[in-house]
C-alpha positions in Angstrom: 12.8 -19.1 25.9 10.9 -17.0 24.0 12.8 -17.3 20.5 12.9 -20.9 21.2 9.6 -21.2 20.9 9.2 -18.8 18.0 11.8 -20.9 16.3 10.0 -23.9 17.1 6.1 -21.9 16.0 8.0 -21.7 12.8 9.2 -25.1 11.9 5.7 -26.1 12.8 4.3 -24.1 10.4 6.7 -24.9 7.5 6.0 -28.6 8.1 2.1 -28.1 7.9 2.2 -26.5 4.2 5.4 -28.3 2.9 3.0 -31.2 1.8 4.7 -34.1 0.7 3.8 -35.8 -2.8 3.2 -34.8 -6.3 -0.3 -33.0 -6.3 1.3 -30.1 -7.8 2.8 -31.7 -10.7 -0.1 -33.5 -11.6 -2.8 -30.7 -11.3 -0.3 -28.3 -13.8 -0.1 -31.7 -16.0 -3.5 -33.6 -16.0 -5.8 -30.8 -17.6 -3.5 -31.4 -20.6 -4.5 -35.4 -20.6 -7.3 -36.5 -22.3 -9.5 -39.4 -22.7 -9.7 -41.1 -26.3 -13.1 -43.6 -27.2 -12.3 -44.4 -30.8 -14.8 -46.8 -32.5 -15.1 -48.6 -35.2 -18.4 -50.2 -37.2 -18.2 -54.1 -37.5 -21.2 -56.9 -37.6 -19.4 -59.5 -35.7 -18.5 -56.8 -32.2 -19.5 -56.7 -29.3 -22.4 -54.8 -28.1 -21.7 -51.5 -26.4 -22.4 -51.5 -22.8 -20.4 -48.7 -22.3 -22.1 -45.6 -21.0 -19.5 -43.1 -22.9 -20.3 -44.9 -26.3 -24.0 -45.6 -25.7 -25.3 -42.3 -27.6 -22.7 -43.1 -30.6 -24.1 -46.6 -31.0 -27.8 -45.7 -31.2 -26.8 -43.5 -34.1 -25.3 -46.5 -36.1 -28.0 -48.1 -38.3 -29.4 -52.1 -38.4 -27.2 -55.1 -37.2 -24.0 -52.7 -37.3 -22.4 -53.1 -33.8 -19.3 -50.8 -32.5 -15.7 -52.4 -31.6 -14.5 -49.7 -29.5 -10.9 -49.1 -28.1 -10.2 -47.3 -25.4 -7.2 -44.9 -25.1 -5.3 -41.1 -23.4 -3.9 -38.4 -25.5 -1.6 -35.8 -24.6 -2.3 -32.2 -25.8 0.5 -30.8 -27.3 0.0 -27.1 -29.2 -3.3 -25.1 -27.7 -4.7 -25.1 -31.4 -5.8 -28.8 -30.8 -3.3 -31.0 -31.6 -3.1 -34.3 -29.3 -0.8 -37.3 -29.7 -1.5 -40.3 -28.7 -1.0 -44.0 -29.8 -1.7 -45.0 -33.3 -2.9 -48.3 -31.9 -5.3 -46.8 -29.8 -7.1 -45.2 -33.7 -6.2 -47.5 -35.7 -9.3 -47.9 -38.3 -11.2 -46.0 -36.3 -14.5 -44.5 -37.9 -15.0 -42.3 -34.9 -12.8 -40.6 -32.5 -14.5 -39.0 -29.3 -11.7 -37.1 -27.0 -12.8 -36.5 -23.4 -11.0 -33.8 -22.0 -10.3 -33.6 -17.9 -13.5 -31.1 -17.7 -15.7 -34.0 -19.0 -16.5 -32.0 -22.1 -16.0 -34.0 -25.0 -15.2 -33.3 -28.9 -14.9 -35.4 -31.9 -11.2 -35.5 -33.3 -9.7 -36.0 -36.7 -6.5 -37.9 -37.7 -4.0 -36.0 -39.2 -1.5 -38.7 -39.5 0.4 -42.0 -37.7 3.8 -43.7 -37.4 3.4 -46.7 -37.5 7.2 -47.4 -37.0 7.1 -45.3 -33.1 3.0 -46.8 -32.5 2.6 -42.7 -32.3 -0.2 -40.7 -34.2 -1.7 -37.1 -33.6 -5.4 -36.1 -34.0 -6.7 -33.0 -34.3 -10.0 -31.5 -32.2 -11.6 -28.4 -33.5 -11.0 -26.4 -30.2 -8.6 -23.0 -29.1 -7.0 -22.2 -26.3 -6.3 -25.5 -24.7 -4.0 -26.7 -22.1 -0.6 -27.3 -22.9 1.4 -30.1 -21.6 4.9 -28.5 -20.0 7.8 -29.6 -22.1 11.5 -30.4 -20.3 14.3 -27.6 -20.9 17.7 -27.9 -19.3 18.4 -31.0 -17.0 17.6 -34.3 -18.3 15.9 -37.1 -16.2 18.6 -39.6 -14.4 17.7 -43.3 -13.8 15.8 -43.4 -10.2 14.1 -40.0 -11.2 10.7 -39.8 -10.1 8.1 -40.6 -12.8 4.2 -40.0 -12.8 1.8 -41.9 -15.4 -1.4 -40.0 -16.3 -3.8 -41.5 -18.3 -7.3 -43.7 -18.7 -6.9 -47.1 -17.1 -9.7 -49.6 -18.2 -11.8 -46.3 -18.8 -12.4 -45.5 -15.7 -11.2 -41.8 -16.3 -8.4 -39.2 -15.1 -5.6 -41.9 -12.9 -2.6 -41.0 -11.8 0.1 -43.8 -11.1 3.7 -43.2 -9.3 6.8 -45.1 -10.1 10.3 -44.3 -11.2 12.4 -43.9 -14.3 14.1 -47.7 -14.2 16.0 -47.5 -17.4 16.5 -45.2 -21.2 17.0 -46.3 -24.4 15.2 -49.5 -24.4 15.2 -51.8 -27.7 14.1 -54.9 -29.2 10.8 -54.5 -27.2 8.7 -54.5 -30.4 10.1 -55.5 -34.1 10.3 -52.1 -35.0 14.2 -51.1 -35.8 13.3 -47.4 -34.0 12.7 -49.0 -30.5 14.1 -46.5 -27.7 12.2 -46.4 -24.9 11.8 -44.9 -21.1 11.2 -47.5 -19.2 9.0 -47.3 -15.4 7.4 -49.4 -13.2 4.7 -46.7 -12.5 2.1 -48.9 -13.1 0.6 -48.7 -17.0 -2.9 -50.2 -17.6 -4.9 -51.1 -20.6 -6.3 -47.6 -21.5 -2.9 -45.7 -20.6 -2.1 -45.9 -24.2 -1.5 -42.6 -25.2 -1.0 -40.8 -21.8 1.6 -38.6 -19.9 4.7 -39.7 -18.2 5.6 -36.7 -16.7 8.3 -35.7 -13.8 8.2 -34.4 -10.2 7.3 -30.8 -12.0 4.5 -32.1 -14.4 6.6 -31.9 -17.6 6.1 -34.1 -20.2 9.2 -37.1 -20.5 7.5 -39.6 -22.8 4.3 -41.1 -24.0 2.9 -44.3 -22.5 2.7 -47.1 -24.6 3.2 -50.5 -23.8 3.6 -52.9 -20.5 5.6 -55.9 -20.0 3.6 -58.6 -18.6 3.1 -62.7 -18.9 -0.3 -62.4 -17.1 -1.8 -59.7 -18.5 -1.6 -57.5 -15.8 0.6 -54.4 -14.5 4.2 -56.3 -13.5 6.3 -52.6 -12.8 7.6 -53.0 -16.3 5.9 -50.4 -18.4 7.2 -48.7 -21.1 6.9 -44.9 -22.8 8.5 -43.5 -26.0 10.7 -40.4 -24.8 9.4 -37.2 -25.3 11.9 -35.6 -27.7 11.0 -38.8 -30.3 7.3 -38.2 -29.8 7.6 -34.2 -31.0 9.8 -34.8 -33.6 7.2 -37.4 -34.4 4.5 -35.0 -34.3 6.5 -32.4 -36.1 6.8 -34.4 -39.0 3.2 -35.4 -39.1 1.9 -31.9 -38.7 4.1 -31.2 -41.6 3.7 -33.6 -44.2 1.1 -35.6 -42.4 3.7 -38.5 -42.3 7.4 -39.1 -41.1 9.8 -38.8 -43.8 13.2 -41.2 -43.1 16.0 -42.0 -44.5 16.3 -45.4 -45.9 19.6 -47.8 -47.1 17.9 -51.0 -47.0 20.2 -53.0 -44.7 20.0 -55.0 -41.6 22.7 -54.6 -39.3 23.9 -56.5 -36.2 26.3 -55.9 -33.4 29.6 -57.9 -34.4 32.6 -57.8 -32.3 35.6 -57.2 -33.7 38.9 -58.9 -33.2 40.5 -55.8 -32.1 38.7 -54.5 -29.8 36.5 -52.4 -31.7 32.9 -52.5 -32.9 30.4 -52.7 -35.8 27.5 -53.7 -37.2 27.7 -56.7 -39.4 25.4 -57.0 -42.2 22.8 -59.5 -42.1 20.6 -58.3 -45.3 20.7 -56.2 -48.3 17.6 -55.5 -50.1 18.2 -55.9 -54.0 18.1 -52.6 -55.7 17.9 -50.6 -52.5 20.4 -47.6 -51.4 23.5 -50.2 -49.8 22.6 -52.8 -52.7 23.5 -50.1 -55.4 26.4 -48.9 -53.5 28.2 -51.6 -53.8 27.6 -53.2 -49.8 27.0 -57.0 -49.3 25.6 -59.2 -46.7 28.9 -60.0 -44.5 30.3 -56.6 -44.7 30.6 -54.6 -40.9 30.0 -51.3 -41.2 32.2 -49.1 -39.3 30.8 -46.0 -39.1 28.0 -44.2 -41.0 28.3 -40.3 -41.6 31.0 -40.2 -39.1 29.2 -42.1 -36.2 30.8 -44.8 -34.8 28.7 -47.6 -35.3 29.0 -49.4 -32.0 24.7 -49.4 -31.3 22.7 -50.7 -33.9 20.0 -47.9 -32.3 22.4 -44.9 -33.1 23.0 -45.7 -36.3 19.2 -46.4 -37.9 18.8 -43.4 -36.4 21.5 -41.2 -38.2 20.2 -43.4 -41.1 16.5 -42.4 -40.5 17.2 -38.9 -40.3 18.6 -38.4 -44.1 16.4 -36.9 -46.3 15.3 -39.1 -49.4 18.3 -38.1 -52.0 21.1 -37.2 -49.5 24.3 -39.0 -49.3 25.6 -41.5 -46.7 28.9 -41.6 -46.1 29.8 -45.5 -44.9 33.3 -46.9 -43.5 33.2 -50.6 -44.6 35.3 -53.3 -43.6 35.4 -56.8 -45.9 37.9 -59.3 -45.6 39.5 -57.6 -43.3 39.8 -54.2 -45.9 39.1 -51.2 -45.1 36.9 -49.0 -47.5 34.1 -45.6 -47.6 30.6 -46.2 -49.5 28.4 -43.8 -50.2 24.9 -44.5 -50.6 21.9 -42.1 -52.1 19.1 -42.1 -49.2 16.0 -43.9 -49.9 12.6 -43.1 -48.9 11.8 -46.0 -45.9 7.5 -46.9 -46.8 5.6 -47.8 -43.9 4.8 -51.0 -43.1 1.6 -52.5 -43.8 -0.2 -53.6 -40.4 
């Protein structure tokens, strides 16, 4: 009877501090999310009735009003480095990050990408926080998924959700669209923030929501983590990201025998493919040895040539089989 009961004593006890949820994961994450007020001066804005912008506004002379834009960052080096969305800074005159202490700090641009909506700032601080980064396993479909960010500036929120699919495309017109996506719920102010798993390490930065009325659906969207380093990597580096370019646009074709490739649609005159000798109508086969069977894999392998580096290219025309090579461009930004 007795070790009955001392059996029973223990289960007890385990139940008590085996508390479900995520609390754990988001207290190692959320000191490593910050809050982002950028502002910019206009004439024609709206007054600033927000309390966090209320000190910056008195300092601005005249008629000048502040558009401001509210945004998350993620910290990602302890030196002061923070990512976030470059929609969220875009034009901004002023960048105030709030970190999850409520101190505050004004913050720098170093650099944006345009292409991935992903820029990094810089705040004059040591010794920060460090978002957790994923080694070994990769997340699975069904994973649990945590969003961490600023939600109509209301501060620190934390939404809970799943990972619903990878690798998601054609959401924006950018050619470099891969993305996580989750219905933990992503608001306006999210931009920026951590998606982060049942451990509080980083899987992508929130960046976008699906949604016909303008509010949260379950479709939300986050650019995966390993994109948003290398990102940041590049900035830090040369204070832009540096791709490969061949001045095609490709499309999935079908092939007649049972294989794949990317037909191309365009060829920019003078550009890498145009002086290689490829046309509009050609399918490209391969590129550098990948198959091209996903339009995604291959701007990518494309992307990540260095300006003056070969491409090798497996063409098909008129039902011919041929290789190309191609001297990598430098792709520009786009203007927007």
């Amino acid at each position: 009877m007795g070790a009955f009961l001392g059996i029973a004593i223990i289960g007890l006890q385990a139940t008590q501090t085996d508390k479900p949820g995520y609390a754990s994961a988001v207290s190692k994450a959320a000191p490593a999310v910050v809050n982002i007020y950028a502002s910019k001066l206009s004439r024609s804005g709206l007054p600033c009735r927000n309390p966090n912008y209320r000190s910056l506004c008195e300092r601005f002379p005249g008629n000048a009003q502040v558009q401001n834009s509210l945004g998350s960052g993620v910290i990602i080096r302890n030196d002061g480095y923070i990512l976030t969305n470059e929609h969220v800074i875009k034009e901004a005159d002023e960048i105030l990050v709030m970190f999850a202490n409520n101190q505050t700090a004004i913050a720098q641009v170093i650099g944006s990408d345009p292409h991935t909506d992903l820029a990094v700032v810089k705040v004059a601080a040591q010794n920060l926080p460090v978002i957790s980064q994923l080694h070994g396993d990769l997340p699975e479909v069904g994973d649990v998924a945590l969003a961490i960010g600023n939600p109509f500036g209301l501060g620190h929120s934390v939404s809970q959700g799943i990972i619903s699919a990878f690798s998601r495309t054609v959401i924006t017109d950018s050619p470099y669209d891969d993305f996580i996506q989750t219905d933990a719920a992503i608001s306006p102010g999210s931009s920026g923030g951590a998606l982060i798993d049942y451990e509080g390490r980083l899987l992508g930065i929130n960046t976008l929501i699906f949604s016909q009325t303008g509010g949260n659906e379950g479709i939300g969207f986050a650019i995966p983590a390993h994109i948003a380093l290398y990102v940041m990597r590049e900035i830090v580096e040369h204070g832009r990201v540096i791709r490969g370019w061949l001045g095609v646009s490709l499309a999935l074709q079908p092939l007649a025998d049972t294989t794949t490739g990317l037909r191309v649609t365009r060829v920019a005159n003078q550009g890498p493919a145009d002086q290689a000798g490829i046309k509009a109508g050609d399918i490209v086969l391969s590129v550098n040895e990948v198959s091209a069977n996903n339009a995604y894999a291959i701007t990518d392998v494309i992307a990540r040539s260095r300006p003056g580096e070969e491409i090798q290219i497996e063409i098909m025309r008129k039902q011919q089989r041929f290789h190309a090579i191609a001297v990598a461009g430098d792709l520009p930004n786009p203007s927007r």
